[in-house]
C-alpha positions in Angstrom: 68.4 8.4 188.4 70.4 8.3 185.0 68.5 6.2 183.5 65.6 9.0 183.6 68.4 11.8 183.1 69.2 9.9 179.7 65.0 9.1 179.1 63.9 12.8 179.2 68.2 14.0 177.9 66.2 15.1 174.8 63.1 17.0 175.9 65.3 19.1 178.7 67.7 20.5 175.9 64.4 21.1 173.6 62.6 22.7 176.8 65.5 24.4 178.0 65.7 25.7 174.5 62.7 27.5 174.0 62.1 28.3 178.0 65.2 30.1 179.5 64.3 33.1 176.8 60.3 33.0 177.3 61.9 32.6 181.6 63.8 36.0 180.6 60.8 37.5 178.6 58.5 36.7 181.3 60.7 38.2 183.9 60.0 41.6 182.2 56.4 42.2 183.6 57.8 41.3 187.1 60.9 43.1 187.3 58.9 46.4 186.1 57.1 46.3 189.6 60.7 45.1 191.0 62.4 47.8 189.9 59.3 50.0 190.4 59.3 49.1 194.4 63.5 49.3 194.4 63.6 52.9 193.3 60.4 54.5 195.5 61.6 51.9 198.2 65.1 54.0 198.5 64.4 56.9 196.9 60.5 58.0 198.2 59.8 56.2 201.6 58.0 53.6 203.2 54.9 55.3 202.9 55.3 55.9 199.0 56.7 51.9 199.2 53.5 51.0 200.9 51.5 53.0 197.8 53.3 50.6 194.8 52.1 47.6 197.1 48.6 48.9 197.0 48.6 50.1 193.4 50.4 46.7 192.6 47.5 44.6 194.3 44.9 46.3 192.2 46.7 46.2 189.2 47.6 42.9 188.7 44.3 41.7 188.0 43.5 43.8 184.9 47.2 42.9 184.0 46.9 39.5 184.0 43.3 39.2 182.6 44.7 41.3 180.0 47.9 39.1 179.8 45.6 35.7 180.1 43.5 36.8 176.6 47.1 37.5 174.8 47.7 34.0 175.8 44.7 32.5 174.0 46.8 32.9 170.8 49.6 30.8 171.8 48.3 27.1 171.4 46.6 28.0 168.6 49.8 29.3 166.6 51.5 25.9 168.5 48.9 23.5 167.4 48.7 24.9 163.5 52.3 25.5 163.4 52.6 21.2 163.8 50.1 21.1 161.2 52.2 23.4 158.9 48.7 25.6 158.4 50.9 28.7 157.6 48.2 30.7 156.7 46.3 30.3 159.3 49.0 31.5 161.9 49.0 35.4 160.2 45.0 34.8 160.1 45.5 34.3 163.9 47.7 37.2 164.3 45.0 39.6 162.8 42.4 38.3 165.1 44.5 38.5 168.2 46.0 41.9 167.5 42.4 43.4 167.0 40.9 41.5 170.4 44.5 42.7 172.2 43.6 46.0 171.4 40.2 46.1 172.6 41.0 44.1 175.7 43.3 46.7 176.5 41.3 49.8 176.2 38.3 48.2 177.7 40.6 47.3 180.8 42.2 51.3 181.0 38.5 52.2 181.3 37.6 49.6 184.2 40.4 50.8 185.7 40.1 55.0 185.0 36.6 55.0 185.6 35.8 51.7 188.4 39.1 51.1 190.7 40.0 55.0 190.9 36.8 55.7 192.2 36.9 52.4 194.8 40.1 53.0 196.1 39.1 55.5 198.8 36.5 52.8 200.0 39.4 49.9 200.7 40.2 51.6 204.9 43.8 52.1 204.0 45.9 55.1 205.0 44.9 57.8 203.4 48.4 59.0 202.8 49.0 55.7 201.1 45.9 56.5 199.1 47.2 59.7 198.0 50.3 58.8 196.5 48.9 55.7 194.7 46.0 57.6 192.7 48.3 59.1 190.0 50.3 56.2 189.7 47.3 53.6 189.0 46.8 55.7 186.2 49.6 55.7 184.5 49.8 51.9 184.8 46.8 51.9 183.6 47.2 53.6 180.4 50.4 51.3 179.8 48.0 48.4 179.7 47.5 49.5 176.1 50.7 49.2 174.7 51.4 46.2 176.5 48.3 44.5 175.1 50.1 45.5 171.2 53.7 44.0 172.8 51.8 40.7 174.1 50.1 40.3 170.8 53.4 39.7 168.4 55.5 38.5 171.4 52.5 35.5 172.0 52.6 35.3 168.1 56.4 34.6 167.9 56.5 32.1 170.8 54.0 30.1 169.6 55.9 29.7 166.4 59.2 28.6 168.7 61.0 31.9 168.2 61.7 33.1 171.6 64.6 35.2 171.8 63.5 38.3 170.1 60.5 39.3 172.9 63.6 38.4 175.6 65.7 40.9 174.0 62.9 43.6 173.7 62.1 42.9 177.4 65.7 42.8 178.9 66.0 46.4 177.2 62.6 47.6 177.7 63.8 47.1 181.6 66.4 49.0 181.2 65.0 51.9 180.2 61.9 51.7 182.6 64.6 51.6 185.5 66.4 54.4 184.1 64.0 56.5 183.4 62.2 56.0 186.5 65.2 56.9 188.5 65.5 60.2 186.5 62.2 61.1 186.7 61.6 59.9 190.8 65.0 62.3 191.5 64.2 65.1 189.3 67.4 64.3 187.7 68.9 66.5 184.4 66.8 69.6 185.7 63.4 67.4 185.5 61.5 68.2 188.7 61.4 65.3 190.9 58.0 63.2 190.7 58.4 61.0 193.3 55.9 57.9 192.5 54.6 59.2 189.6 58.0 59.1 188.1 58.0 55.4 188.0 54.7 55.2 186.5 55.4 57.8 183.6 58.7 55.4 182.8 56.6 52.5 182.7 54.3 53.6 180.2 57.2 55.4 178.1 59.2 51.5 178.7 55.9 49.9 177.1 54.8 52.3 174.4 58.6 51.6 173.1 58.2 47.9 173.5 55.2 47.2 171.4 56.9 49.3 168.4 60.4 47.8 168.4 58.1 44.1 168.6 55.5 45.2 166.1 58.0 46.1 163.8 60.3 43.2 164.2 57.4 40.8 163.6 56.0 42.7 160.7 59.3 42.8 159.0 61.3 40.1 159.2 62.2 37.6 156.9 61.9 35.3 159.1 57.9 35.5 159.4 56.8 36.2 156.3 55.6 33.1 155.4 53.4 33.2 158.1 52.6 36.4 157.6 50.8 36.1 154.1 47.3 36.7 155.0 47.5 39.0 157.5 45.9 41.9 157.4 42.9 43.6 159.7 40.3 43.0 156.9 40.6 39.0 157.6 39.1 39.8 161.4 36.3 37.0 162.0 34.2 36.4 164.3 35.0 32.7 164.1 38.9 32.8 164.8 38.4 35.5 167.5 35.8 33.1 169.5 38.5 30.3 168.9 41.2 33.0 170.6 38.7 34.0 173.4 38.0 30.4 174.2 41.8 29.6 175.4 42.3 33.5 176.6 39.4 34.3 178.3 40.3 30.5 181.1 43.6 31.5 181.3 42.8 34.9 181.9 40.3 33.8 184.6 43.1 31.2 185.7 45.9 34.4 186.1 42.7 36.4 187.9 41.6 34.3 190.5 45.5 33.3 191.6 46.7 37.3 191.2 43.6 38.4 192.9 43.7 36.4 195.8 47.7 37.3 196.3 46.2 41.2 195.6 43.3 40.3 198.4 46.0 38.9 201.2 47.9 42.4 199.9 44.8 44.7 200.9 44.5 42.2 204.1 47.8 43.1 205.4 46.7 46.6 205.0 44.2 46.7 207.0 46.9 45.0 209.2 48.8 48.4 208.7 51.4 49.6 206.5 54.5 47.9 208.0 53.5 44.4 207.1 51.9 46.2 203.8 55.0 47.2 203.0 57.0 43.7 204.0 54.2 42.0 202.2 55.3 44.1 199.6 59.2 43.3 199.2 58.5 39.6 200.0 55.4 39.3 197.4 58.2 41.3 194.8 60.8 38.3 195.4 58.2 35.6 195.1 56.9 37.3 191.9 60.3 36.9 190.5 60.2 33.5 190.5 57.2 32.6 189.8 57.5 34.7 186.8 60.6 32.3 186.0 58.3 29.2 186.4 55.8 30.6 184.1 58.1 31.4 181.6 59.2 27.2 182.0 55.2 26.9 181.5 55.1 28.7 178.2 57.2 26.2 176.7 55.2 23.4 177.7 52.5 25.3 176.3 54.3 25.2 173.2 55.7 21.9 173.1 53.0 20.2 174.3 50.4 22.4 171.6 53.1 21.5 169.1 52.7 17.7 169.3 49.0 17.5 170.1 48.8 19.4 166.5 50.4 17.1 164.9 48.9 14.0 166.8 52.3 13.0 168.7 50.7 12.1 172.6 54.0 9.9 173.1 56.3 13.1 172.9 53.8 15.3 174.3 53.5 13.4 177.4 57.4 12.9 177.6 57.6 16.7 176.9 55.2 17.3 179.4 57.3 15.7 182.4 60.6 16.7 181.2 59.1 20.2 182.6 57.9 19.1 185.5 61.3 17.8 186.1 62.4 21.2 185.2 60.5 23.4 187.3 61.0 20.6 190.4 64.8 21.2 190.3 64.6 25.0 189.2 62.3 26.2 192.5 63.9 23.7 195.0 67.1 26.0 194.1 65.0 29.3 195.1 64.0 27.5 197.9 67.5 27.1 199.3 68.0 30.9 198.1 65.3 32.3 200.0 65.8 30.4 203.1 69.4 31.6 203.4 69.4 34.7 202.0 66.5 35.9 204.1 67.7 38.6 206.3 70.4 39.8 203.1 67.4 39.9 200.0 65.1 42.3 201.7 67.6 45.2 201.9 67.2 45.6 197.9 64.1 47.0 198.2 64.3 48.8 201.8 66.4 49.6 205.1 63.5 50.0 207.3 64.5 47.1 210.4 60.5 46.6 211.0 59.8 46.4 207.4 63.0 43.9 207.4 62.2 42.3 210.0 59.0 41.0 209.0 60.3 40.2 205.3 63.0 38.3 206.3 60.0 35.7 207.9 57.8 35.8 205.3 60.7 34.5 202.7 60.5 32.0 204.6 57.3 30.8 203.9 57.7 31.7 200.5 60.5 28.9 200.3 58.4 26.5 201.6 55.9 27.1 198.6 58.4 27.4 196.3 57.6 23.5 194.7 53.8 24.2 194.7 53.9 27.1 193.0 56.0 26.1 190.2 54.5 22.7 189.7 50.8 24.1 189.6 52.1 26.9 187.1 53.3 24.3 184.6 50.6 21.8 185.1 48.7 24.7 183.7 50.5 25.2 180.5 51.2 21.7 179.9 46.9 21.5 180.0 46.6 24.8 178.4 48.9 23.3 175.5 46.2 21.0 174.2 43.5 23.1 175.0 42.4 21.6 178.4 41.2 25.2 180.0 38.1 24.8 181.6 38.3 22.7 184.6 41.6 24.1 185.5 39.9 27.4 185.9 37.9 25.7 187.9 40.5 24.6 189.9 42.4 27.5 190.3 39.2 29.2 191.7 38.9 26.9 194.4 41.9 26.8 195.7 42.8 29.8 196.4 39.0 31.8 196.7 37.5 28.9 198.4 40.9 27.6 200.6 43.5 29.7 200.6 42.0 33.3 201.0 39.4 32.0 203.9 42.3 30.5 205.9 44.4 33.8 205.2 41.3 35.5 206.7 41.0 33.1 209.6 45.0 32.3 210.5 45.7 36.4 210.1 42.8 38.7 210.7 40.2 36.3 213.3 42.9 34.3 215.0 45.2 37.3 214.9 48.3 35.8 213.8 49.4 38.5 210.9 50.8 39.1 207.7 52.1 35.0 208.5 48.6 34.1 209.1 47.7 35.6 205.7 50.9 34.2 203.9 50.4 30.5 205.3 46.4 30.5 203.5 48.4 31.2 200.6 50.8 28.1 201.1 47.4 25.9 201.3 45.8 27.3 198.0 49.2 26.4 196.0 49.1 23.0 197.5 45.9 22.6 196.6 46.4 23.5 193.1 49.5 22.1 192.9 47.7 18.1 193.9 44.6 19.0 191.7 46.1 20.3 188.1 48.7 17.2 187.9 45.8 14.9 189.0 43.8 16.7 185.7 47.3 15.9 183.9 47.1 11.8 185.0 43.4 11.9 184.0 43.7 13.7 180.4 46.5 11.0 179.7 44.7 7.9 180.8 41.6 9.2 178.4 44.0 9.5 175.4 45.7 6.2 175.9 49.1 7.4 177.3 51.9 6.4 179.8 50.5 7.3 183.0 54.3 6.0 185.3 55.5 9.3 186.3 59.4 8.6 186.6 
């Protein structure tokens, strides 16, 4: 054991490095619907509670298809960054900030005039449906400034710079969850606005994010030199296909996991709105860490789209463990978390006992998928790193449209087992993934002549 410890000594400082910020970045997103659930979970009802689970289900997918395109950027900065192709970074930057954009307004408009419209059809309670309206469309509007935020944050990540987007976040949340609790009170003579509070905060919290990033990125020292051609006049179609290639996978990647976690949401809802609601709270705590993983997968992203740019596959592949390793240790912790802490975490978001009691059980489960889940999150970026985006889409799509969703359906709905029926198909779709993406990892390094003993 420490003779690996001392092996990998060097790639766990230099991943630790550049992950623990993009972990704290990353968190943002997540702890806006966190907080989001928190305040209408004490401060609106279970009923209003059960509305940010619906809303959340729905909204995830344009989120992370809109998240997934930002991404395409990344290992393209990475890989020309290890080239030392300055100029070609800010030509990047102009592409992706002009797709960002477009993605984002063409996603509101799927949204305003698609999901509003299709909500009614979904048999949920109509009080739930209610409440939920006005605040998917706030959210949705959000999408835009987030889209600007993703761009430079994506942009100064890929070149290693990590901390600033974690400090825009970190504050960004703060504001979101004061606001929110302002406006969901009526606090400071404001006319309380129950759910719609939270999603008027949210889009104030993001439209003040992408400025203080934008402007950080635009005027710092510290990018100009890869800032030197960048302006909206170098937009070609050449560099935005090479953006759309990685982004548009990923995006897919981010849709088909989200989407089937938004299914099982709208599953437990036809279940009723108790174990809507627990799915809720449970899915929130999960999120968290998986949020924490992905951020430990961004930075193999980058490492590993570092050294395939400059030809280094004997780093890469040691890179490419050392997070493995990472991940292993970091969600067996949240593992041991959840499982003891599963009666005491739930009470954070409500003090319902039915809604508690249900939670409580389903962190259990979520424990036990803790290792899947973050090993088949960095097996993505580590592939996603060198460009290796296709057949993991692939894979992500199977396991959890063609195996984990079916046996939700089957375990919870036809055999009539429940919200646990529903949450243990979602165990066997992260396994799944899990086995197939680090299988793809073995495979890509046989082809390119690399150690294949896993230590």
């Amino acid at each position: 054991m420490k003779a690996i410890y001392q092996k990998y000594k060097p790639y766990y400082t230099d991943s630790l490095k550049l992950a623990i910020p993009v972990v704290i970045s990353q968190l943002g997103h997540t702890l806006v619907q966190v907080s989001d659930s928190v305040i209408v979970g004490h401060f609106a009802g279970t009923t209003s509670l059960a509305a940010v689970s619906l809303v959340s289900s729905l909204f995830l997918v344009p989120l992370v298809v809109g998240i997934g395109i930002s991404y395409g950027v990344t290992p393209l900065i990475a890989q020309n960054h290890g080239r030392g192709d300055y100029k070609e970074c800010s030509k990047l930057l102009s592409n992706s900030l002009l797709l960002n954009v477009i993605t984002g307004i063409v996603l509101f408009c799927t949204i305003y005039f698609g999901v509003l419209a299709f909500i009614d059809q979904l048999h949920q309670s109509p009080a739930v449906v209610e409440q939920a309206k006005p605040f998917l469309f706030l959210l949705s509007l959000s999408i835009i400034p987030l889209m600007v935020f993703s761009t430079f944050k994506q942009f100064a990540e890929g070149l290693g710079f990590t901390k600033q987007a974690m400090m825009v976040s970190i504050w960004g949340n703060v504001l979101n969850i004061c606001l929110g609790v302002i406006f969901v009170k009526g606090m400071f003579g404001i006319t309380p606005m129950g759910i719609r509070g939270v999603g008027l905060s949210t889009l104030i919290d993001r439209c003040v994010m992408a400025i203080v990033m934008a402007i950080y990125v635009l005027r710092s020292p510290t990018f100009r030199k890869f800032l030197q051609d960048f302006t909206l006049r170098s937009v070609d179609r050449i560099r935005s296909l090479q953006i759309l290639k990685i982004g548009a996978p990923v995006a897919l990647q981010y849709t088909f996991e989200v989407s089937a976690f938004g299914a099982a949401a709208i599953l437990t809802g036809v279940i009723g709105p108790v174990p809507q609601a627990a799915h809720q709270v449970a899915i929130s705590l999960a999120a968290i860490t998986y949020m924490m993983a992905s951020g430990i997968s961004s930075a193999a992203a980058i490492r590993s789209g570092n050294y395939f740019g400059s030809g280094d596959h004997h780093n890469l592949r040691l890179s490419a463990i050392s997070n493995y390793h990472i991940v292993i240790v970091f969600m067996s912790c949240t593992a041991v978390i959840f499982t003891l802490f599963n009666h005491v975490l739930p009470y954070i978001y409500t003090t319902d006992e039915q809604v508690l009691s249900i939670a409580s059980q389903l962190l259990i489960v979520a424990a036990f998928f803790q290792l899947f889940d973050g090993t088949q999150v960095v097996g993505l970026g580590v592939l996603r790193g060198i460009g290796d985006v296709n057949i993991p889409t692939i894979i992500t799509f199977v396991s959890y449209w063609v195996i984990g969703l079916p046996i939700g359906y089957l375990l919870g709905i036809y055999l009539d087992l429940g919200v646990l029926g529903v949450w243990y198909g979602l165990v066997c779709g992260l396994i799944s993934a899990s086995i197939m993406l680090f299988l793809r990892f073995q495979t890509i390094s046989k082809r390119n002549k690399l150690k294949v003993i896993v230590d």
